[in-house]
C-alpha positions in Angstrom: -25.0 17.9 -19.5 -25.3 14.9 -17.1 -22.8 12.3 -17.9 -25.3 9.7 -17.1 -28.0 10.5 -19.8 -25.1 11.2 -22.7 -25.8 8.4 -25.2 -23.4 7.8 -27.9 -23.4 5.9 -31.0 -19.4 4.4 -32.0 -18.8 3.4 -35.4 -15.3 1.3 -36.0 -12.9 -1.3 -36.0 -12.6 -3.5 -32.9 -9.3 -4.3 -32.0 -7.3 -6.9 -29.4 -4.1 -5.4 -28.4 -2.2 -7.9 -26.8 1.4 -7.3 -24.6 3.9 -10.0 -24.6 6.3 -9.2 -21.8 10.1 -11.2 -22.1 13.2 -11.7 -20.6 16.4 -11.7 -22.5 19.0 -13.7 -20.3 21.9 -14.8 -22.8 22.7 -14.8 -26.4 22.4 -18.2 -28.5 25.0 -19.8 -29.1 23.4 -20.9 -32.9 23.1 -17.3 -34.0 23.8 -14.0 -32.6 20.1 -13.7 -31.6 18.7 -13.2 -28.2 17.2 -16.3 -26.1 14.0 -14.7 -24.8 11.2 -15.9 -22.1 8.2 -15.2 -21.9 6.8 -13.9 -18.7 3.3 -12.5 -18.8 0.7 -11.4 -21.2 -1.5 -8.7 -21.0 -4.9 -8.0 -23.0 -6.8 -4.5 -23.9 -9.6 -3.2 -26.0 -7.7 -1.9 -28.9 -8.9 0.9 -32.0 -12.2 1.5 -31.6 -13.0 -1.2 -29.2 -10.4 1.3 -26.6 -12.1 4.7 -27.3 -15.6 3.1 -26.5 -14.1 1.6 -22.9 -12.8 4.9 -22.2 -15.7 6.7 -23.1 -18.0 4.4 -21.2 -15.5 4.7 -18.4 -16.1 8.3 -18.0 -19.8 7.8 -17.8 -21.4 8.0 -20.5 -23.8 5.4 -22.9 -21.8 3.8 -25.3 -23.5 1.7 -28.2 -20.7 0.0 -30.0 -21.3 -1.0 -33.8 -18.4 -3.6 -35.0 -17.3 -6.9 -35.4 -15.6 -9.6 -33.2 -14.7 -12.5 -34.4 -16.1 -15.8 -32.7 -12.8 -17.4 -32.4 -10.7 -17.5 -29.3 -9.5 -13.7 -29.5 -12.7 -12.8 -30.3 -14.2 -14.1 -27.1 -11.1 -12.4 -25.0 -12.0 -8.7 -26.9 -15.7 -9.6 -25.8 -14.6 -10.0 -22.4 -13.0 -6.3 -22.5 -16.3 -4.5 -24.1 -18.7 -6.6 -21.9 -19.6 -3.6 -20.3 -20.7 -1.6 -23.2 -24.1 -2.0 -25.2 -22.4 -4.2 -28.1 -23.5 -4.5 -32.1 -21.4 -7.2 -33.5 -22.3 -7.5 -37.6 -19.3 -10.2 -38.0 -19.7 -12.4 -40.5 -19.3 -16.0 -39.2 -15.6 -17.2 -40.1 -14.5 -13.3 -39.1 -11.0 -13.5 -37.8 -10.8 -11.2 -34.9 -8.0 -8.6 -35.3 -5.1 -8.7 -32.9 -1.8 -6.6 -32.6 0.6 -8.0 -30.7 3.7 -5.8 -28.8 6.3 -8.1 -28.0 8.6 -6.2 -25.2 12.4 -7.2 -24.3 13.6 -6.5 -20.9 11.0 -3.1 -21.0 11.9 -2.4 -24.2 9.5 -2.4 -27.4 11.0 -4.7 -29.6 8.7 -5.3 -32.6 4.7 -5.8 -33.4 3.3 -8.3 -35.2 -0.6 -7.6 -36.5 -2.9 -10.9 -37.5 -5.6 -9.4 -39.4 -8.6 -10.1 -41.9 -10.3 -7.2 -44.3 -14.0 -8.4 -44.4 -16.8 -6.5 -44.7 -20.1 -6.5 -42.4 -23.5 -6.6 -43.4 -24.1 -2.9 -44.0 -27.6 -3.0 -44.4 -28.2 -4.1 -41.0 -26.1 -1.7 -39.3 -27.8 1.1 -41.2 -31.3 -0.8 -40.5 -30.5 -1.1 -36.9 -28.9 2.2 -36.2 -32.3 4.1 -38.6 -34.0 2.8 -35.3 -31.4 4.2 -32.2 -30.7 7.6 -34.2 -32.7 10.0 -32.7 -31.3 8.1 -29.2 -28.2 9.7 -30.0 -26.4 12.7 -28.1 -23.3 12.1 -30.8 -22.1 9.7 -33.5 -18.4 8.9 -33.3 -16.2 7.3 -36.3 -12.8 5.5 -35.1 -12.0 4.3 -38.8 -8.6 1.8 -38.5 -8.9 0.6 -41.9 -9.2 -2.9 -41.1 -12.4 -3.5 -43.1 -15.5 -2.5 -40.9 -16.0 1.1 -42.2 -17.2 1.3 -46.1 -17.1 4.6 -48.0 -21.0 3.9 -48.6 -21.6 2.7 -44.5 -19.7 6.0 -43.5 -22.1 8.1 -45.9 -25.2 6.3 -44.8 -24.4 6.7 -41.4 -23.5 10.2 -41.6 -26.9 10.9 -43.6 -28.6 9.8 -41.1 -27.3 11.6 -37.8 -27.5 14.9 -40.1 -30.6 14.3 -40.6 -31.2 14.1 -37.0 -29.0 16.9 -35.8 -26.7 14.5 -34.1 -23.0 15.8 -33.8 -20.2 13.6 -34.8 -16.7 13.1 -34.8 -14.2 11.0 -37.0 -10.6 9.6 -36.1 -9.7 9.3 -40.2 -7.5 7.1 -41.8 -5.9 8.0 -45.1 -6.4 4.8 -46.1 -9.9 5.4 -46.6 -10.4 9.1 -48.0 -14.2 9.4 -47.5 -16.4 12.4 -47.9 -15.7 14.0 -44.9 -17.9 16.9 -45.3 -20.1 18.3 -43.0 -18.8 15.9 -40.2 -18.4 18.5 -36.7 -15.0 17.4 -35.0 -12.1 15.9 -37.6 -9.2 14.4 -35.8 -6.4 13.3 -37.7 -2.6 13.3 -36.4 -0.3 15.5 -37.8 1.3 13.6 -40.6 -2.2 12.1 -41.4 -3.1 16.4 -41.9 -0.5 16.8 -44.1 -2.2 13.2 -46.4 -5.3 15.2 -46.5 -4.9 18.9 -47.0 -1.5 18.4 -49.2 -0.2 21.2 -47.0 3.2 21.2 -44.4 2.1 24.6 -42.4 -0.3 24.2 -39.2 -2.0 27.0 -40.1 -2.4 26.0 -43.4 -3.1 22.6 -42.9 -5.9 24.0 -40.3 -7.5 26.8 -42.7 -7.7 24.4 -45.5 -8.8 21.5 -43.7 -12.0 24.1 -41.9 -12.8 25.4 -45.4 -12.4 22.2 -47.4 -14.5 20.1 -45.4 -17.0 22.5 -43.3 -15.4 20.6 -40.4 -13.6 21.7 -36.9 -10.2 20.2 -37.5 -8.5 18.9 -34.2 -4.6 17.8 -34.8 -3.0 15.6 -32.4 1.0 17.1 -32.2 2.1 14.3 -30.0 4.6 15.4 -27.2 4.0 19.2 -28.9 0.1 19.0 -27.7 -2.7 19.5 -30.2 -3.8 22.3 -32.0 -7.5 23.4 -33.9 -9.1 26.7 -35.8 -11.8 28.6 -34.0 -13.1 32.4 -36.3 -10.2 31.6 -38.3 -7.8 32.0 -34.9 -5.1 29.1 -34.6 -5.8 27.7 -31.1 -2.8 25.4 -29.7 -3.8 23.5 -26.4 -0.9 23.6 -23.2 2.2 21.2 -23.5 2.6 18.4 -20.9 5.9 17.2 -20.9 5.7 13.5 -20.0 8.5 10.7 -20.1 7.5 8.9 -23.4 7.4 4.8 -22.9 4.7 3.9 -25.5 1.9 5.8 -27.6 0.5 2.8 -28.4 -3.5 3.8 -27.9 -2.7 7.7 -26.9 -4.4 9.4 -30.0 -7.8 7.2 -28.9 -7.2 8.1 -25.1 -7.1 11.9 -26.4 -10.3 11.4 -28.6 -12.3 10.1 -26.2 -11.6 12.8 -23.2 -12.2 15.7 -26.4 -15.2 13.8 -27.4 -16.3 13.9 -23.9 -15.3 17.5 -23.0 -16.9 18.6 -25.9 -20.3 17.1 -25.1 -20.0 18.9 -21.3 -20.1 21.7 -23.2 -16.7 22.9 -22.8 -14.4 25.4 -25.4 -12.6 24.5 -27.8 -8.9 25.4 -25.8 -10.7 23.8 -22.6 -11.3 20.4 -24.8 -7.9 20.9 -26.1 -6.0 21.2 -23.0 -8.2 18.3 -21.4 -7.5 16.0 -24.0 -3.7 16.7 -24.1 -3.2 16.4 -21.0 -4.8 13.3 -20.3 -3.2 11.8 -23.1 0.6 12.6 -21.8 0.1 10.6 -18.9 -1.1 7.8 -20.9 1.9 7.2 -22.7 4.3 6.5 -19.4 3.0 3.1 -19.2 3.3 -0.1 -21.7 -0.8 -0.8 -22.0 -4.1 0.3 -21.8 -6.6 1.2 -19.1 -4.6 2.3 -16.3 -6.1 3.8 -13.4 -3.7 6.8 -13.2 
């Protein structure tokens, strides 16, 4: 498949991941608490906002469903996903949502989220995307829980692209325990596998999961790799051994390189081992949208 006429739909929570960078050169002589300066400040597309950046990166049509706030974070977040084809179903005192790393002489010291649960105007987004369905190569849920996807949106939505033999994917959040039958590629992380299937084993976290939900389960493992269910065969991906600096962002850098191997028509262990891979090198760096 030409990477130039993939169009995808992406359903989620747009998020502005921001980097505080300090210096820690003495202790205070108030408390025994660090002095810190700041020294720089870096912004990325975060959640959903980050896998539909990647995805466009790698060449393919992205049509973004969200919502951005039109405060002064919101206009920076719109900066990042200017180049993607942008729904914004915001509500008009939306506060965009922002997590902040705060990093201490190159170490992560703590995060500090600034967030606002509000939901969009659902009938549009289902009146609008009715229209763009049959456009569709693939429908992608990145669900964050931070307000944008609805149990009644995510069943509307996934009506539809059934209806039109699109093939979709879901990042879950436990949070948010929606009918996820019939959906084609289910991606939780491991301990958000165990939430759903009640089950500690891979294999029977896996066989469950397949059976339960009529779905392709694909597990993120972390540093382990990932690991999915093919004719009832557990199917683990390569390990890449990487050194381990942040994971901020990693499990939506691997979902958007399977999403995209997937729709080049690539296995199930080639998707795997794609995916992993390029997921271990993102985690060596503090940030997002490295050119590695």
């Amino acid at each position: 498949m030409d990477n130039k006429k993939i169009k995808i739909a992406v359903f989620g929570d747009a998020i502005l991941d921001l980097f505080s960078y300090y210096t820690s050169p003495r202790q205070s002589p108030e408390a025994s608490v660090p002095i810190i300066t700041k020294q720089k400040e870096d912004y990325f597309a975060g959640g959903a906002a980050l896998l539909a950046t990647k995805l466009h990166e790698l060449g393919i049509r992205v049509d973004f469903y969200s919502q951005i706030g039109n405060d002064s974070n919101g206009k920076i977040l719109k900066s990042k996903v200017k180049d993607l084809n942008v729904f914004d179903y915001s509500k008009l005192k939306y506060k965009t949502t922002v997590k902040e790393r705060i990093i201490v002489d190159d170490i992560y010291y703590l995060r500090k989220d600034d967030e606002e649960f509000q939901a969009p105007f659902r009938k549009s987004i289902i009146e609008t995307f009715k229209k763009k369905a049959s456009s569709y190569d693939a429908v992608i849920f990145s669900d964050y829980a931070k307000g944008f996807l609805s149990k009644n949106l995510f069943s509307d939505i996934l009506e539809v692209s059934l209806k039109k033999d699109v093939i979709t994917f879901l990042d879950p959040n436990v949070k948010n325990k929606f009918d996820f039958k019939k959906i084609d590629y289910f991606k939780p992380n491991f301990n958000e596998s165990v939430e759903f299937s009640k089950k500690k084993k891979i294999p029977e976290i896996l066989r469950y999961l397949s059976k339960t939900f009529s779905t392709i389960p694909v597990i993120t493992l972390g540093e382990a790799g990932s690991v999915s269910i093919e004719n009832n065969k557990i199917i683990y991906s390569k390990k890449y051994k990487s050194k381990t600096v942040d994971t901020s962002g990693s499990g939506d850098i691997f979902f958007a390189y399977f999403v995209y191997s997937i729709l080049n028509n690539n296995s199930l262990l080639q998707s795997l081992n794609y995916s992993s891979k390029e997921a271990s090198k993102h985690v060596k760096y503090f940030g997002f949208n490295k050119k590695w």
